[in-house]
C-alpha positions in Angstrom: -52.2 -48.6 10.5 -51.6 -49.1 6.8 -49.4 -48.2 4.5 -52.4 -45.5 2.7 -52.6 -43.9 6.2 -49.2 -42.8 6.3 -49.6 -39.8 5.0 -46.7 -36.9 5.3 -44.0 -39.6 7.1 -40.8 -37.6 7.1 -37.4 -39.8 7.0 -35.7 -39.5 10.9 -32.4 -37.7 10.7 -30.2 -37.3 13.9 -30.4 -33.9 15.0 -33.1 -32.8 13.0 -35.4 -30.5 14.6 -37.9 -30.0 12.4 -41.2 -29.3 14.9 -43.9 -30.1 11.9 -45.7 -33.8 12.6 -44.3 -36.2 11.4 -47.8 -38.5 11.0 -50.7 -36.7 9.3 -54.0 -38.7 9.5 -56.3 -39.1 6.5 -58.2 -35.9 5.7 -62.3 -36.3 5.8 -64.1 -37.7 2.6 -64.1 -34.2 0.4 -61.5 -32.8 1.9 -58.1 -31.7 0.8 -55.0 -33.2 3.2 -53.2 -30.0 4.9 -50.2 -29.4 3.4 -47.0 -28.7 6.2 -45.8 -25.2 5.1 -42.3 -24.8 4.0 -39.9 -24.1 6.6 -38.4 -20.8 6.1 -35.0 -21.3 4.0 -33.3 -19.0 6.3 -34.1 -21.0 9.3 -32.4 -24.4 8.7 -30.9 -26.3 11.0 -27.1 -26.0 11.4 -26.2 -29.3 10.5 -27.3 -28.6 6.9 -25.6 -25.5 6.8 -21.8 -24.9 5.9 -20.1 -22.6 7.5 -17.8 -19.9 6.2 -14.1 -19.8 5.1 -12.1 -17.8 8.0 -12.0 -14.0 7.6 -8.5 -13.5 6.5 -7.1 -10.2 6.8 -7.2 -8.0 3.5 -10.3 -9.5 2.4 -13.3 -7.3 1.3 -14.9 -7.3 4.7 -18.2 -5.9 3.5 -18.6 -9.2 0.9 -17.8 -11.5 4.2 -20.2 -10.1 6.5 -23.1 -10.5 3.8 -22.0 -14.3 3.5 -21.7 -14.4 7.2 -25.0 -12.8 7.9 -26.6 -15.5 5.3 -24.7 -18.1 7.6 -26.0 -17.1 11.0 -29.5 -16.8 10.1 -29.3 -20.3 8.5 -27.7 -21.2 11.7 -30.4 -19.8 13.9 -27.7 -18.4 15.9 -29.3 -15.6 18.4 -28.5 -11.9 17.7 -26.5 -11.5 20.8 -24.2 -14.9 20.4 -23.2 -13.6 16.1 -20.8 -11.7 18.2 -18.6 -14.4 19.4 -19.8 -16.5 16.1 -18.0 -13.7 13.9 -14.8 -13.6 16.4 -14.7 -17.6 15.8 -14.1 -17.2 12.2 -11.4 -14.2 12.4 -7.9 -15.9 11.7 -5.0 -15.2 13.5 -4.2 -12.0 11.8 -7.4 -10.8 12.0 -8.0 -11.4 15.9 -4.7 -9.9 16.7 -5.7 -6.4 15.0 -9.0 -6.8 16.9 -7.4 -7.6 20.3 -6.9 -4.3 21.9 -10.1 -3.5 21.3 -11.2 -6.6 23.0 -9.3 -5.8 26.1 -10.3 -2.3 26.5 -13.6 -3.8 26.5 -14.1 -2.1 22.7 -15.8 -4.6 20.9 -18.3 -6.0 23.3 -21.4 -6.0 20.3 -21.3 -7.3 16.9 -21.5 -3.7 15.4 -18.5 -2.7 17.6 -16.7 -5.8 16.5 -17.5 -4.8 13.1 -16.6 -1.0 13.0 -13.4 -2.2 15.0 -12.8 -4.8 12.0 -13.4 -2.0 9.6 -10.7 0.5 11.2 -8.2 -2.3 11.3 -8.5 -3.4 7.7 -8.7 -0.1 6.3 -5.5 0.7 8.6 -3.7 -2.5 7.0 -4.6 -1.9 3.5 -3.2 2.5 3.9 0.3 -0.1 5.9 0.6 -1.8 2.7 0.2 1.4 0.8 3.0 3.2 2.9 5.4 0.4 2.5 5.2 0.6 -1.3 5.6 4.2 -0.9 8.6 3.7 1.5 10.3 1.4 -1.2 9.7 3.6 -4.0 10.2 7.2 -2.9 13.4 8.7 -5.1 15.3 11.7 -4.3 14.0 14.2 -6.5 16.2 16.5 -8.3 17.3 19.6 -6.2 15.7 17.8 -3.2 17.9 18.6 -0.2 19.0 15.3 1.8 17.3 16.7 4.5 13.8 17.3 3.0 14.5 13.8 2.1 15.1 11.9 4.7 12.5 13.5 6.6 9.7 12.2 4.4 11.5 8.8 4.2 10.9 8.7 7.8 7.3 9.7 8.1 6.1 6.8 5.7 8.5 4.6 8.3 6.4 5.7 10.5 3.1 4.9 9.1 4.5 1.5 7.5 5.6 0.0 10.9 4.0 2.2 13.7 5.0 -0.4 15.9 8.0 -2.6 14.6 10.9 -0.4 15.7 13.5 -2.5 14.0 11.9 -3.1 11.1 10.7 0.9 10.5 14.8 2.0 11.2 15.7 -1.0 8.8 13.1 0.1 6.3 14.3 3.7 6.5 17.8 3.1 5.9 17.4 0.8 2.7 15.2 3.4 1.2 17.4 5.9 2.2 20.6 4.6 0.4 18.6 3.0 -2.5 16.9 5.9 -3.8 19.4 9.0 -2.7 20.1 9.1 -6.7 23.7 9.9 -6.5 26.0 6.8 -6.9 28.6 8.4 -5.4 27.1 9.2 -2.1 25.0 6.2 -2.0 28.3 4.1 -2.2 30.0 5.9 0.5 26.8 5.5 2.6 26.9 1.9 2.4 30.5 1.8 3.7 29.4 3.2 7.2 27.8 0.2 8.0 28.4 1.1 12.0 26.4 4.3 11.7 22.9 4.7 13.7 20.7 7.0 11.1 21.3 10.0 12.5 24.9 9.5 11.9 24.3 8.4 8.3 22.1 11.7 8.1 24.8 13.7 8.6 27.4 11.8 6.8 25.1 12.1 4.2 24.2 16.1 3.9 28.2 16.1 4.6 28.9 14.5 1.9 26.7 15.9 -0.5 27.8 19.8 0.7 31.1 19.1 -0.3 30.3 18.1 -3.5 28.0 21.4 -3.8 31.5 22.6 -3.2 33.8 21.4 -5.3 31.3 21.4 -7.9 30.8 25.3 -7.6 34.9 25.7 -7.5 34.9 23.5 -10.8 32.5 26.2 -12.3 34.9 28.8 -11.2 38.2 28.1 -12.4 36.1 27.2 -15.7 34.5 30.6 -16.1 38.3 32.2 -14.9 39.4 30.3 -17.8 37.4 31.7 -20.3 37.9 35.4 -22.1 36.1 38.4 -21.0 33.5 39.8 -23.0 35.7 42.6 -23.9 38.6 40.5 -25.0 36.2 38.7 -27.3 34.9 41.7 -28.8 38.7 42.9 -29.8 39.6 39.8 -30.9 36.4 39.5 -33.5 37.8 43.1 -35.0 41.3 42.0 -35.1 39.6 38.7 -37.3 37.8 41.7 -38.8 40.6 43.8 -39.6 42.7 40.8 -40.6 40.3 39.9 -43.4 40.8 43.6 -44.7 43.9 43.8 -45.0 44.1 40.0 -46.6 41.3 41.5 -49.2 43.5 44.7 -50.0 46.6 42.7 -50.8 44.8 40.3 -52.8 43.5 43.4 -54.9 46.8 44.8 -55.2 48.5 41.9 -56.6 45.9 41.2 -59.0 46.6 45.2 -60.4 49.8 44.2 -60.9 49.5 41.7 -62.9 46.9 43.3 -65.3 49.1 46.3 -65.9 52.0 43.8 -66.7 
């Protein structure tokens, strides 16, 4: 065979699975040669396809499942194997939050893998969202320490569901950080042995008595200060003083014009 009658020759490449022929004979006299149809781009063998970056947790899942979708039809991986293909390229993070659901037998279908994926990211993007809110939440004026502490310790809860040390931690800092009143805030940080209950009631304690002694301050300041009625006689006594001032004044000056 010559050199003219290899007609469609493809280069060999290890692996390649191409299933077209790879030697076409010479088409009749008046005849067109049969063009081999384009393999479907979607179809490609894995070896020229590149696989995705790991999912990392707080990425937008819905942009990595189209790119992973694009990746295992390239791949030609079968529908029921894109299961274990998506939990290959979960990082660490991401496997761990998927885990349980795993174990309980949860997740045994890519679209159970993917709504579980779903409820975990959303759940660790509201987490990041309650520890803000943990960090910044002030005392707000006339707020009892109570009311407080009590919503402190409800965004604990949904910021570390299940890191005990680090929600009592968490809720402490806060606690003392944003009480607003220096006063209290410094005594607070001297009980450094206190459990937060303790430090709770330390801390509504401490700010009753200063309800106190601020409402005895007011007290001896309004005993201090004249009655209505004494004010009212003293501005006719100014009244009756500036009379008789005027009448004296008038007197003296008839004197002296009759002199």
């Amino acid at each position: 065979m010559n050199q003219d009658q290899l007609i469609g020759v493809r280069p060999q490449h290890p692996g390649h699975l191409d299933a077209r022929p790879q030697l076409q004979a010479p088409a009749p006299q008046g005849q067109q040669p049969l063009q081999a149809q384009p393999q479907d781009a979607l179809n490609a063998h894995p070896i020229y396809v590149r696989a995705p970056q790991p999912f990392k947790s707080g990425t937008d899942l819905d942009v990595y499942l189209r790119r992973f979708v694009a990746y295992a039809n390239a791949a030609n991986c079968p529908l029921p194997a894109r299961r274990n293909l998506l939990l290959s390229l979960l990082d660490d993070k991401a496997l761990t939050g998927v885990s349980r659901a795993i174990e309980n037998g949860n997740a045994n279908t890519l679209d159970e893998l993917i709504n579980e994926l779903r409820r975990v990211e959303g759940y660790s993007l509201n987490r990041e969202r309650f520890v803000s809110e943990l960090r910044n939440r002030k005392r707000l004026r006339g707020e009892s320490v109570w009311d407080y502490h009590l919503d402190l310790y409800k965004l604990a809860e949904r910021a570390y569901p299940t890191d005990q040390r680090m929600k009592e931690g968490s809720l402490r800092e806060s606690f003392i950080a944003n009480i607003n009143d220096p006063y209290i805030a410094s005594r607070l940080r001297e009980a450094v042995n206190m459990g937060m209950e303790e430090l709770l009631d330390h801390a509504i304690n401490l700010h009753g008595c200063q309800q106190a002694s601020t409402r005895q301050v007011n007290t001896l300041t309004e005993e201090k200060q004249p009655s209505k009625h004494c004010l009212e006689l003293e501005a006719k006594l100014t009244q009756l003083v500036d009379l008789v001032s005027n009448m004296a004044v008038n007197n003296l000056m008839n004197c002296d014009y009759h002199d």
